[in-house]
C-alpha positions as CSV (number, residue, x, y, z in Angstrom):
1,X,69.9,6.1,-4.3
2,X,66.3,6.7,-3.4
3,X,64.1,5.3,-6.4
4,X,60.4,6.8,-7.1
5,X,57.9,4.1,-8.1
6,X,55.1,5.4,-10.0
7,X,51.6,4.5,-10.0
8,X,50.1,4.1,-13.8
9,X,47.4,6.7,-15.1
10,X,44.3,5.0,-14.9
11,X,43.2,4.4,-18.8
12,X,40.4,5.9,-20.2
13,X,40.0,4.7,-23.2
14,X,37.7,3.0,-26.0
15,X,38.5,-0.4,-23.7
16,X,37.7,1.5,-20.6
17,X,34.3,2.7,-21.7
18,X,33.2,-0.6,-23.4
19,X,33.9,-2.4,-20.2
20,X,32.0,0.3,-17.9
21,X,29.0,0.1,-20.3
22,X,28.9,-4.1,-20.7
23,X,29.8,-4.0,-16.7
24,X,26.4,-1.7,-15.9
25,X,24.7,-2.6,-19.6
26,X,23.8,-5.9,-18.1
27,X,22.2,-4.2,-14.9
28,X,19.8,-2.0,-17.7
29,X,18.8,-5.0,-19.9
30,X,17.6,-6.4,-16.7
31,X,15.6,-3.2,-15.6
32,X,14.6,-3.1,-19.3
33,X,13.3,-6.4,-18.8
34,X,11.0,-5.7,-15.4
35,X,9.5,-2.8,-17.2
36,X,8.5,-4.5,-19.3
37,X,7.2,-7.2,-17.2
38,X,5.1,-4.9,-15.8
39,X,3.9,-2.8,-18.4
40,X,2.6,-6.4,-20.5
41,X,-0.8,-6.6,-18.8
42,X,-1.5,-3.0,-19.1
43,X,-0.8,-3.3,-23.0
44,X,-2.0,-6.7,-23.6
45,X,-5.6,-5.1,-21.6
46,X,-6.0,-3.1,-24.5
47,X,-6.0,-5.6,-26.8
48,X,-8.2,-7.5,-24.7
49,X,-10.5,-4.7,-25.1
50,X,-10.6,-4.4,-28.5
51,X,-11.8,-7.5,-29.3
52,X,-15.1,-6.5,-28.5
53,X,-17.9,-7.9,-25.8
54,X,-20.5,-8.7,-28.5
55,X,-23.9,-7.5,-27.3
56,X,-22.9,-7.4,-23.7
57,X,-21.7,-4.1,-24.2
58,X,-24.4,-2.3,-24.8
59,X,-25.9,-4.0,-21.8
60,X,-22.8,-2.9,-19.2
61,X,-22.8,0.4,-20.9
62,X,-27.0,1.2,-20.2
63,X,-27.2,-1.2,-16.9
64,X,-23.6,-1.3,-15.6
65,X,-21.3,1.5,-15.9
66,X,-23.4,4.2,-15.0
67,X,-24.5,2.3,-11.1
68,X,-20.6,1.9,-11.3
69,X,-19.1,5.2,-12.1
70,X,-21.7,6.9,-9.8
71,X,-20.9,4.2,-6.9
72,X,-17.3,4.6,-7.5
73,X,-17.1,8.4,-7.6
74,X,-19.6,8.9,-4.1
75,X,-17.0,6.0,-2.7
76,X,-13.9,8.2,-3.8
77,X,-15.1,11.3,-2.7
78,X,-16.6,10.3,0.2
79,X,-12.9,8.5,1.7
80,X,-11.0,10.9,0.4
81,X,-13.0,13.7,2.5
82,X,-13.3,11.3,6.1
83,X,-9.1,10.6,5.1
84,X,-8.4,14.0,5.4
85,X,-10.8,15.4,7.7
86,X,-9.5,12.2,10.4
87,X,-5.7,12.1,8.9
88,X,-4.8,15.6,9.2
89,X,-6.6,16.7,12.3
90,X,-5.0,13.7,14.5
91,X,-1.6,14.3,13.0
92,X,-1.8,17.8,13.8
93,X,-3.5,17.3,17.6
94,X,-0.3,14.6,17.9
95,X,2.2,17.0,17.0
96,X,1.1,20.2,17.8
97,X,-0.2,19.6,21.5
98,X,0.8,17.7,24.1
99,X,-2.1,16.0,26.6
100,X,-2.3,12.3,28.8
101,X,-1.6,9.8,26.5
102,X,0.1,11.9,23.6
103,X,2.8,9.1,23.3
104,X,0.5,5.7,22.5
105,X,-1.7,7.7,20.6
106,X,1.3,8.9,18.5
107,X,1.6,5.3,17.1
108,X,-1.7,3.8,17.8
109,X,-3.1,5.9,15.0
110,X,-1.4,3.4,12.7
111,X,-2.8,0.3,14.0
112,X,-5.8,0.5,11.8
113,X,-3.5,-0.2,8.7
114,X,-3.1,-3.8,10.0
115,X,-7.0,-4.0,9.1
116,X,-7.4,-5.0,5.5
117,X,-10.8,-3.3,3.9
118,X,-12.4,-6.1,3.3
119,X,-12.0,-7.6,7.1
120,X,-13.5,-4.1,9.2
121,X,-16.6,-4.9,7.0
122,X,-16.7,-8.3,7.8
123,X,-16.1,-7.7,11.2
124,X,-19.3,-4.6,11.4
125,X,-21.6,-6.8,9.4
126,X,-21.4,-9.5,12.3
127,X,-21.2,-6.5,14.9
128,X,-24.1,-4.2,13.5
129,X,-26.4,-7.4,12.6
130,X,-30.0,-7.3,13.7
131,X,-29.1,-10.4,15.6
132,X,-26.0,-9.2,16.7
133,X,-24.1,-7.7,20.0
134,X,-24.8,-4.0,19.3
135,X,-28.3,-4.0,18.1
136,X,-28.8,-7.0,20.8
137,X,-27.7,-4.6,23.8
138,X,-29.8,-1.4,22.5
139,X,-32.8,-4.0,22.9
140,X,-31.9,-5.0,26.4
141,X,-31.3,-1.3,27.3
142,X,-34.8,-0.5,25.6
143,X,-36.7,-3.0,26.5
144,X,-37.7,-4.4,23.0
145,X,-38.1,-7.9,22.1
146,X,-38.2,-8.0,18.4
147,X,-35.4,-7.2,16.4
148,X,-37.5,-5.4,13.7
149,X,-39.0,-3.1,16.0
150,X,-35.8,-1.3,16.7
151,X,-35.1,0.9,14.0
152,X,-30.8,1.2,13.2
153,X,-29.3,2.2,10.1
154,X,-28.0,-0.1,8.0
155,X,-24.2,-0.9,7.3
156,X,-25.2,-2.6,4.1
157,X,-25.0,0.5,1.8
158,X,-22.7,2.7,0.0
159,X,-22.2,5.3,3.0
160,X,-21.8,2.1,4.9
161,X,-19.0,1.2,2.8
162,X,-17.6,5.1,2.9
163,X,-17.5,5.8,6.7
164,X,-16.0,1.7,6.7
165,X,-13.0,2.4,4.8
166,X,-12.3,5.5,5.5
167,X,-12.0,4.4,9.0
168,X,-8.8,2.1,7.8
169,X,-7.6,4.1,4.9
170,X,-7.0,7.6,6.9
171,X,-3.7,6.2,8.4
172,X,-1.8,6.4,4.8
173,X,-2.8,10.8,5.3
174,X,-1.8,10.6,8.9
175,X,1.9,9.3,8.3
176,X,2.6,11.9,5.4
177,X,1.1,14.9,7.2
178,X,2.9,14.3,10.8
179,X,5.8,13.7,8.9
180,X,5.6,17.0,7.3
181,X,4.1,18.6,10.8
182,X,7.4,17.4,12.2
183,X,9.2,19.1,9.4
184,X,8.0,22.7,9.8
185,X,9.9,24.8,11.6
186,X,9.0,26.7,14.7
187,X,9.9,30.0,13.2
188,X,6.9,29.8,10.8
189,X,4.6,29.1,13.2
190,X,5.6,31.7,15.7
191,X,5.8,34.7,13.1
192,X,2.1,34.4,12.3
193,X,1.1,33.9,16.1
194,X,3.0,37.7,16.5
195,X,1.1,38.8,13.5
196,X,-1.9,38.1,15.4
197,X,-3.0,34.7,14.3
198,X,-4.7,32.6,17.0
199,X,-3.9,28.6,17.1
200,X,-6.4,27.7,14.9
201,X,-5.5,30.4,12.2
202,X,-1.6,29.6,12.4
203,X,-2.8,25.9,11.7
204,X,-5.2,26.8,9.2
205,X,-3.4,29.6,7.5
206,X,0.4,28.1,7.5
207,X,0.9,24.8,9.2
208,X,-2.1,23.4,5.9
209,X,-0.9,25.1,3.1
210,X,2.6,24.2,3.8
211,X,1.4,20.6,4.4
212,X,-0.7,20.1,1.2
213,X,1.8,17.6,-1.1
214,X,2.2,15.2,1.8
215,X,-1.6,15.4,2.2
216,X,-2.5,15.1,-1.5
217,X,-0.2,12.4,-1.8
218,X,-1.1,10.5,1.5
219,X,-4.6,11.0,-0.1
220,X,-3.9,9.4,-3.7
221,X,-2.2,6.6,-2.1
222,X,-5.7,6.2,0.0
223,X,-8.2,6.4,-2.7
224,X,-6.4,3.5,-5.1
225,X,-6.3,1.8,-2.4
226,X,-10.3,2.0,-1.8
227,X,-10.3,2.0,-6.0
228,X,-8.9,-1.7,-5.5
229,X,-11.3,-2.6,-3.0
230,X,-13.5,-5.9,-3.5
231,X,-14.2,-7.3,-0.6
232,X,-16.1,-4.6,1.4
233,X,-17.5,-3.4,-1.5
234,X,-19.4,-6.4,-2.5
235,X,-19.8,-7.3,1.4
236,X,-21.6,-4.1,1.8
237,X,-23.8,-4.0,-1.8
238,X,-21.2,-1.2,-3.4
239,X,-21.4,-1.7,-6.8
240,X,-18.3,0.0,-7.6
241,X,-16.5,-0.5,-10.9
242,X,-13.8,-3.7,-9.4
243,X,-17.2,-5.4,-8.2
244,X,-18.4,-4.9,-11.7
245,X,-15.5,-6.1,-13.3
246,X,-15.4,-9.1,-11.0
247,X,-19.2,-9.9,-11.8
248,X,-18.9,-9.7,-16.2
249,X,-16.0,-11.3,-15.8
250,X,-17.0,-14.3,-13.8
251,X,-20.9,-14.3,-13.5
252,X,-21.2,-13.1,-17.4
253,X,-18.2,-15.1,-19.1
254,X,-17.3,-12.4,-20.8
255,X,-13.5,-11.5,-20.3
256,X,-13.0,-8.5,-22.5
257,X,-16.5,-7.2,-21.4
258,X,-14.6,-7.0,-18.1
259,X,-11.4,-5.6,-19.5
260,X,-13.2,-2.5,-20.9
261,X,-14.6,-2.0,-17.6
262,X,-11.0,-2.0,-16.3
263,X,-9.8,0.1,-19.3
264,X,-12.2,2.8,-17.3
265,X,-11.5,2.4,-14.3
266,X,-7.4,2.4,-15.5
267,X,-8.4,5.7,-16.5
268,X,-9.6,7.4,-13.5
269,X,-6.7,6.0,-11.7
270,X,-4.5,7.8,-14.2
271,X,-6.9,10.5,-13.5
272,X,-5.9,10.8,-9.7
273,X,-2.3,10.2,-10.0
274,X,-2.5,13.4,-12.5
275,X,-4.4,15.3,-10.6
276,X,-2.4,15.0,-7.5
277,X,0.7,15.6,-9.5
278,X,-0.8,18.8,-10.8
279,X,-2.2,20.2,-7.3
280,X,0.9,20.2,-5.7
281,X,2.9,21.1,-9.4
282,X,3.9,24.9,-7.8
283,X,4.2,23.5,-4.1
284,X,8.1,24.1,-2.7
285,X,9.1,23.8,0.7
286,X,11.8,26.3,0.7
287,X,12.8,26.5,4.5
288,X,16.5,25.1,5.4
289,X,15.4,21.7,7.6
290,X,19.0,21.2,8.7
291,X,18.8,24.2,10.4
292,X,15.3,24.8,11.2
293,X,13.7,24.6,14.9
294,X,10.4,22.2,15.4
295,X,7.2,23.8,17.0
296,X,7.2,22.7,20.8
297,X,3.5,21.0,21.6
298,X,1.3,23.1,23.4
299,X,0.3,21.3,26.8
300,X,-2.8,20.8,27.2
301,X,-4.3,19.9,30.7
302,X,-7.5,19.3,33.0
303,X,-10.5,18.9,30.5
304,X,-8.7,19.8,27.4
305,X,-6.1,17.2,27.7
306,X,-8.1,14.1,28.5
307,X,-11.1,15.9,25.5
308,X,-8.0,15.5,23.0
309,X,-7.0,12.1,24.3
310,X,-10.8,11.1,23.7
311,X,-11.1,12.4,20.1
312,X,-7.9,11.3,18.7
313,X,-8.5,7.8,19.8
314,X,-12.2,7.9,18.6
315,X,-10.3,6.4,14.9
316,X,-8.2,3.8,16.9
317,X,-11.8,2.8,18.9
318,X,-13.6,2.5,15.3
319,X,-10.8,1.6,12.9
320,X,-9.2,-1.5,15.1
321,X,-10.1,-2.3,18.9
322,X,-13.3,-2.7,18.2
323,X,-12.8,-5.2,15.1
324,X,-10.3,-6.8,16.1
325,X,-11.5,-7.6,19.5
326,X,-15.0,-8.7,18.1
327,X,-12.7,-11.0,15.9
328,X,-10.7,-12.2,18.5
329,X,-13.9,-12.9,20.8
330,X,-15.8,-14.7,17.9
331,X,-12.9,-17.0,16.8
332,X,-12.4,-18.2,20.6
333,X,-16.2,-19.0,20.4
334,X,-15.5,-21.0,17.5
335,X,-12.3,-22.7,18.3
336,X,-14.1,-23.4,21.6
337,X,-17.1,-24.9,20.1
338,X,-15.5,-26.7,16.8
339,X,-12.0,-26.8,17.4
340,X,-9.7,-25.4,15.0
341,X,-10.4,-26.6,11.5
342,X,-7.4,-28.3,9.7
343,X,-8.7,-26.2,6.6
344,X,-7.2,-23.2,8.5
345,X,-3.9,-24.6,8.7
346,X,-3.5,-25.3,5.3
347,X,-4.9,-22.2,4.5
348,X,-2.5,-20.3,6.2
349,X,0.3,-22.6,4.8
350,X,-0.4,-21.6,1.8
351,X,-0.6,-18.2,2.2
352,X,2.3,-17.3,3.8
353,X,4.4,-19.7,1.2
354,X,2.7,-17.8,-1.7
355,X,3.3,-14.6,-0.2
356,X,7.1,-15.3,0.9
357,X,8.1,-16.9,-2.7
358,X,6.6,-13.2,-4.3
359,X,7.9,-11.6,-1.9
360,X,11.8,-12.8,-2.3
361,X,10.5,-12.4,-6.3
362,X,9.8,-8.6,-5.7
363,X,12.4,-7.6,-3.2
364,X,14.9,-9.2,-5.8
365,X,13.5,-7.3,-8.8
366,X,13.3,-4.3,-6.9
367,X,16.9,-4.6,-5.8
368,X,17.7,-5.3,-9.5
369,X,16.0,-1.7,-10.3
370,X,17.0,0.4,-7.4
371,X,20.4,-0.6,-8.0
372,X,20.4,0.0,-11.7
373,X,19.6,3.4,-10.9
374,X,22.0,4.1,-8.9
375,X,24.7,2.5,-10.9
376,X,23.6,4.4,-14.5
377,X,22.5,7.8,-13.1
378,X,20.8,8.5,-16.3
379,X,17.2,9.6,-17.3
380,X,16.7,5.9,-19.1
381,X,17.2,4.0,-15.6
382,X,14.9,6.2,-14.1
383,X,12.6,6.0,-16.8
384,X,12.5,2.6,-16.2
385,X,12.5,2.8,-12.2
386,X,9.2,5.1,-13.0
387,X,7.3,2.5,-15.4
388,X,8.1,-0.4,-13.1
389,X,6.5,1.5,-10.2
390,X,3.6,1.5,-12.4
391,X,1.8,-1.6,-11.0
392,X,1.3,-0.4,-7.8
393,X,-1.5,2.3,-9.2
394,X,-3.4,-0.7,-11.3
395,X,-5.7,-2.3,-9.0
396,X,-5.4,-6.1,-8.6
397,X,-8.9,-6.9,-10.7
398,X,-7.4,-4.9,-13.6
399,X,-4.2,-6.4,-13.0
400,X,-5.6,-9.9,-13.5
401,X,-7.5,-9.3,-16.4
402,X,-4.4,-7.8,-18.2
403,X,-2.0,-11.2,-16.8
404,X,-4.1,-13.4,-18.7
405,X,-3.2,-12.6,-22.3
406,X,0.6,-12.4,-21.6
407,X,0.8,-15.7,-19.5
408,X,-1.1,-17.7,-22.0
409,X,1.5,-16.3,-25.1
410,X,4.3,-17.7,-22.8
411,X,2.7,-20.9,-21.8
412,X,1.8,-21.6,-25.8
413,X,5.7,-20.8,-27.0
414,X,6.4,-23.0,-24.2
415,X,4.2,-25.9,-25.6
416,X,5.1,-25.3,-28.9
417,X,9.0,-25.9,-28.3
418,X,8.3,-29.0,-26.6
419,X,6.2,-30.0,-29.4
420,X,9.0,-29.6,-31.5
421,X,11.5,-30.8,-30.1
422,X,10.5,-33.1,-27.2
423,X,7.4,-33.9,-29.3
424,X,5.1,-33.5,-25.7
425,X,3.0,-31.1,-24.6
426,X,4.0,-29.1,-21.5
427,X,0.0,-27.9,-21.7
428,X,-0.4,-24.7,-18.8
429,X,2.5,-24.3,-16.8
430,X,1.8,-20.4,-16.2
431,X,-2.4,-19.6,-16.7
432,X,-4.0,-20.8,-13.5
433,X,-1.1,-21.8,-11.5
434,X,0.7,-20.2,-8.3
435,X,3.3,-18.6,-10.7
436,X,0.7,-16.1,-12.1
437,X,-0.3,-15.2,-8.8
438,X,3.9,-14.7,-8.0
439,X,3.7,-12.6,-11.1
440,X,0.5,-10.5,-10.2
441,X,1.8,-9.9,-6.8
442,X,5.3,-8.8,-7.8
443,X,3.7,-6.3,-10.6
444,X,1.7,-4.8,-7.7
445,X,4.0,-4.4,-4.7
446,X,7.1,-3.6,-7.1
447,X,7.1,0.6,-6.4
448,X,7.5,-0.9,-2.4
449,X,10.1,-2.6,-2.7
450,X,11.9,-0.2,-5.2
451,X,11.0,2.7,-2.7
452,X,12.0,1.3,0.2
453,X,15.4,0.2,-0.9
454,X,15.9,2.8,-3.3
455,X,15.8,5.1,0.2
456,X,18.4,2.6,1.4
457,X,20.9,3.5,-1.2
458,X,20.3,7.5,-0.8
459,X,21.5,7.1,2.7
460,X,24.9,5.7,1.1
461,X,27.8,7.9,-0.6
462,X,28.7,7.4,-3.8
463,X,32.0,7.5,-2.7
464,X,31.9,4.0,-1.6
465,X,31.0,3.1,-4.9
466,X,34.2,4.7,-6.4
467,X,36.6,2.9,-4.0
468,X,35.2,-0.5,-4.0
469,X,35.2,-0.2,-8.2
470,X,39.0,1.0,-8.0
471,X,39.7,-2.0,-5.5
472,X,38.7,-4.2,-8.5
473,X,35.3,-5.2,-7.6
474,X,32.6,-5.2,-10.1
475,X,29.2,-3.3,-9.7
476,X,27.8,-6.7,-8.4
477,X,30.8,-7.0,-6.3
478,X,30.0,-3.8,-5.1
479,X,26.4,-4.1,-4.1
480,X,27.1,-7.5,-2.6
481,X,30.3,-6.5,-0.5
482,X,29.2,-3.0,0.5
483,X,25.5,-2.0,0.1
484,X,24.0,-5.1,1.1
485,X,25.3,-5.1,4.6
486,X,24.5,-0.9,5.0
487,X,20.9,-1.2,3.2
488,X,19.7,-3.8,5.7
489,X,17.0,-2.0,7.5
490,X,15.3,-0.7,4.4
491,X,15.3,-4.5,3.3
492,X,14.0,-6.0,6.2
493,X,11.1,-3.1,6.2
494,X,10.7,-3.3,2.8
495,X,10.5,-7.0,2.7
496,X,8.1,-6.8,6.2
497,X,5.7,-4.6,4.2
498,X,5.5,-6.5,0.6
499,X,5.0,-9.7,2.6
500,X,2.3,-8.6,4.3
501,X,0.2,-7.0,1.5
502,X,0.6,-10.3,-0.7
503,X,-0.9,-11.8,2.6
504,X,-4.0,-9.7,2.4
505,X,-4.1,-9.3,-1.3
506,X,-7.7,-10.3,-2.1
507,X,-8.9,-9.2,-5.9
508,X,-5.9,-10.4,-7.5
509,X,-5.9,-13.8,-5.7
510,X,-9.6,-14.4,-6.2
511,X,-9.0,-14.0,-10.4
512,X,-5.9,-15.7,-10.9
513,X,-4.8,-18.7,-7.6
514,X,-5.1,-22.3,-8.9
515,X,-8.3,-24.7,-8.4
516,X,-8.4,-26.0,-5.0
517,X,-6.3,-23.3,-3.5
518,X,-7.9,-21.2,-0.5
519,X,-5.3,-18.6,0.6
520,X,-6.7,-16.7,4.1
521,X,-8.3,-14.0,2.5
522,X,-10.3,-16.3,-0.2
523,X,-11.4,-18.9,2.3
524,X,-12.4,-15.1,4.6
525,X,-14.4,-13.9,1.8
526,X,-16.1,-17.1,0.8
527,X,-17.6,-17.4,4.4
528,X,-18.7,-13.7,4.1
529,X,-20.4,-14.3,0.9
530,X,-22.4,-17.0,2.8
531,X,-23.0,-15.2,5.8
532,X,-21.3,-17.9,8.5
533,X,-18.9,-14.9,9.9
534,X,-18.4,-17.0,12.6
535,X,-16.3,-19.5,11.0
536,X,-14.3,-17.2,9.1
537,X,-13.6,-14.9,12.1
538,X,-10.0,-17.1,12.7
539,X,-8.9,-16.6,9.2
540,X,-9.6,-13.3,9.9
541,X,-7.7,-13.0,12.6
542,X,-4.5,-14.5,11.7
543,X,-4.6,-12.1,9.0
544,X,-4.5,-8.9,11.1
545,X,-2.0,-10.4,13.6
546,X,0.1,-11.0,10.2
547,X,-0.6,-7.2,9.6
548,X,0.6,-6.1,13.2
549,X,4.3,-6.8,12.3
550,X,4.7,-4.0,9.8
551,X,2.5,-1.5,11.4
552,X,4.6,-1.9,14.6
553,X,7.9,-1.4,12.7
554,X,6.6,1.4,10.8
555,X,5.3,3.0,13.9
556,X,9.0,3.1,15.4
557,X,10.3,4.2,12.3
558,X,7.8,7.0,11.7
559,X,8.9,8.4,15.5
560,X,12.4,8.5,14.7
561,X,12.3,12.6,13.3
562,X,10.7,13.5,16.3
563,X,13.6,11.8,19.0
564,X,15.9,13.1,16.2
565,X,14.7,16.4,16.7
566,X,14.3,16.6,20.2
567,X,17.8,15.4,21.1
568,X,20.6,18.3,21.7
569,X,23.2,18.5,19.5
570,X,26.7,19.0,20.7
571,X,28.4,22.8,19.7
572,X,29.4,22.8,16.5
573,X,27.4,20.2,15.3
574,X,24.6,20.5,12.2
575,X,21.1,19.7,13.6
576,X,19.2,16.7,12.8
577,X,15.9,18.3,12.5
578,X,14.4,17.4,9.8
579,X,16.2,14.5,8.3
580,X,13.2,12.4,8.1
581,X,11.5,12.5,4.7
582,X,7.7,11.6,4.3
């Protein structure tokens, strides 16, 4: 007699539920918790703010604000325009034409992201001094002996400080609009050639329109990044609205004077981010990229070819070789005539344990909210995904002037329980040590470690999810047994790229590291302030070589939609075109 075993209905009821909610509940709370880790200094900057500067403010708002707001919106304006003038016409020479050395100029127009702001005006202040090699060779050439007989413009301004970062900024436009070059199909392109559209006009009348999110994004991401900028601003005499903020704060004592100078400048970030949002609110790419064809390059040949070759690496010339080699050339000379300072090694010990302990901190909160998202599927988790990505559009001045207030309320209920019950006084554990610089760093970098893995987990099928949960496991269990191991690449690239901008983080660790502790970029920016570029050119250095490693990886990452692409796909198979997403 052949017996029938039976498997038992899976129970859904009031048990079921209430284990499913405590089993992913615990995974919210802790999302609930980083948001609003993040959102403290923003609030508690408010309250700074209202307690009023006294009769500093009518001073910052006659004197101050207005050199600020106009040097800030000339600064903005003028890097946004050079961003996407250099951005968009070298990612479409790159993908639309193909000329002598297409293929290193494909990634070499990433290398000057490895340059932090603050380091390509260190590097053209030594470069373009009177005394320097440039203006030094013109002499020689011209055949005049005193350097203030040669007339050259001077670096030292505000346009100074435009054409300077927009040289390193334009790469963030670049990567977005090739991406979205890539993504275009052929068929587009070719209809408006046969309604009589020349290159040009296909380019400017299709390819552009079609392109504008990725460019308008790219360009946000630029300009908070030039928003955040202290060091070439101040190098260069900017007097942009973080410089201001650093100068009431610091030179004028006066903390909430330089928290309402934050509270506008928090503004016209918000300002961008909406007004990027709303440009691109009725934008839809509505072509099928699974089944679309990309746009073969042109060739381009003789003159044409090696005239492309030479304007798209005009950026690469200005942006990095030039720098970096000046930087590389000038530290030799040091090493070679001081020896390598034991300052330097500490420095750098310092910096990369600072930046690796945020950087595990981030990379683990950002798993924490990636995860809950993925686990809860509801508008709350991505609420709170959304508000924790927040810090990344604060710039690191604001950022520090908001971190005081809630890191001095938890290092006095700290004191006070040991008061109570230990009867001792734990004094500042928080204000002033390397944990508020872990906490400022993790606030910023948080949206790139939540984007980069959160990418990671859209790769994976939910299905997996269902039959490691019916195999017993819980959601930890789950994440640990079976996402970990697939998500690896997105970790490692988004660990690669939070570890190196807590490396060249400089307004945030100038406010808020300890006494007595030089990071890299401090002990960079203190020789700048003094004017011995020379000694700080090896700090400088070790800083962009830190930089390479990310750039490199993103390079090869960024290339992957256009092997994709151009590989053949067997009959019957869906085409890959198109997969990437900028």
């Amino acid at each position: 007699m052949m017996t029938i075993s039976t498997v038992p209905a899976p129970r859904y009821g009031l048990s079921f539920l209430r284990s499913r909610f405590s089993d992913g509940g615990g995974w919210l709370a802790a999302a609930t918790v980083i948001a609003g880790l993040v959102l403290a200094p923003i609030v508690a900057l408010a309250l700074i703010a209202t307690q009023g500067s006294g009769d500093l403010w009518p001073h910052l708002a006659a004197y101050v604000l207005p050199t600020a707001l106009h040097d800030t919106a000339i600064l903005l304006l003028g890097v946004g325009l050079i961003v996407i003038v250099i951005g968009t016409g070298t990612a479409w020479l790159v993908t639309a034409y193909d000329f002598p050395g297409r293929a290193v100029l494909d990634w070499a127009l990433l290398l000057p992201l490895a340059v932090p702001t603050y380091i390509i005006a260190f590097a053209y202040l030594d470069l373009l001094h009177p005394l320097g090699p440039v203006q030094g060779l013109l002499r020689a050439v011209l055949g005049i002996a005193h350097p203030r007989d040669l007339w050259f413009p001077d670096i030292r301004s505000l346009w100074g400080c435009v054409l300077l970062l927009g040289l390193v900024l334009y790469p963030y436009v670049y990567l977005s609009a090739r991406a979205m070059f890539l993504m275009q199909s052929a068929c587009i392109i070719e209809v408006s050639r046969t309604l009589g559209q020349s290159r040009w006009g296909a380019f400017y009348r299709v390819a552009l329109p079609l392109a504008r999110p990725a460019i308008a994004v790219g360009t946000s991401l630029a300009l908070m990044e030039a928003l955040n900028d202290i060091g070439a601003s101040e190098f260069l005499g900017a007097r942009t609205l973080t410089v201001s903020i650093y100068a009431t704060w610091i030179n004028r004592s006066s903390l909430p004077g330089a928290a309402q100078i934050a509270l506008v400048m928090l503004a016209i970030v918000v300002s961008l981010v909406v007004i990027e949002r709303w440009a691109r609110r009725r934008q839809r790419y509505a072509v099928a990229a699974q089944r679309s064809r990309r746009t073969l390059p042109q060739r381009l040949g003789g003159a044409a070819g090696f005239a492309a070759l030479a304007v798209g690496a005009l950026p690469v010339l200005f942006g990095f070789v030039l720098p970096v080699v000046h930087l590389a050339a000038a530290a030799a000379a040091r090493i070679g005539f001081a020896g390598l300072s034991p300052a330097i090694a500490q420095e750098t010990m310092n910096t990369v344990s600072m930046a690796g302990v945020a950087t595990a901190v981030t990379i683990g909160l950002g798993l924490s909210i990636a995860y809950t998202t993925r686990l809860m599927r509801s508008p709350l988790a991505g609420t709170l995904a959304r508000v924790a990505s927040l810090g990344y559009a604060v710039p690191g001045t604001v950022l520090a002037v908001g971190l005081l207030t809630p890191l001095a309320a938890i290092d006095n209920a700290v004191d006070g329980v040991a008061r109570h019950v230990f009867s001792i006084s734990t004094g500042l554990l928080l204000s002033g040590s390397g944990a508020a610089l872990v906490y400022a760093y993790a606030t910023r970098f948080l949206a790139i470690a939540n984007g980069g893995i959160e990418a990671g987990f859209s790769k994976i099928p939910h299905s997996l999810d269902y039959a490691g949960r019916t195999l017993g496991q819980t959601a930890g269990g789950v994440m640990r047994r079976i996402h970990l191991p697939l998500i690896r690449p997105a970790l490692v690239a988004a660990t690669l790229l939070v570890f190196v901008d807590c490396m060249k983080e400089l307004p945030a660790t100038l406010l808020l590291r300890p006494l007595n502790f030089e990071t890299l970029a401090t002990h960079l920016y203190a020789e700048a302030a003094r004017g011995t570029y020379e000694d700080g050119a090896v700090a400088a250095l070790l800083i962009v070589l830190f930089g390479l490693v990310p750039v490199i990886l993103l390079a090869r990452m960024s290339r992957q939609p256009q092997l994709e692409s151009s590989r053949p796909s067997s009959p019957g198979a869906s085409s890959r075109t198109g997969s990437f997403r900028p």
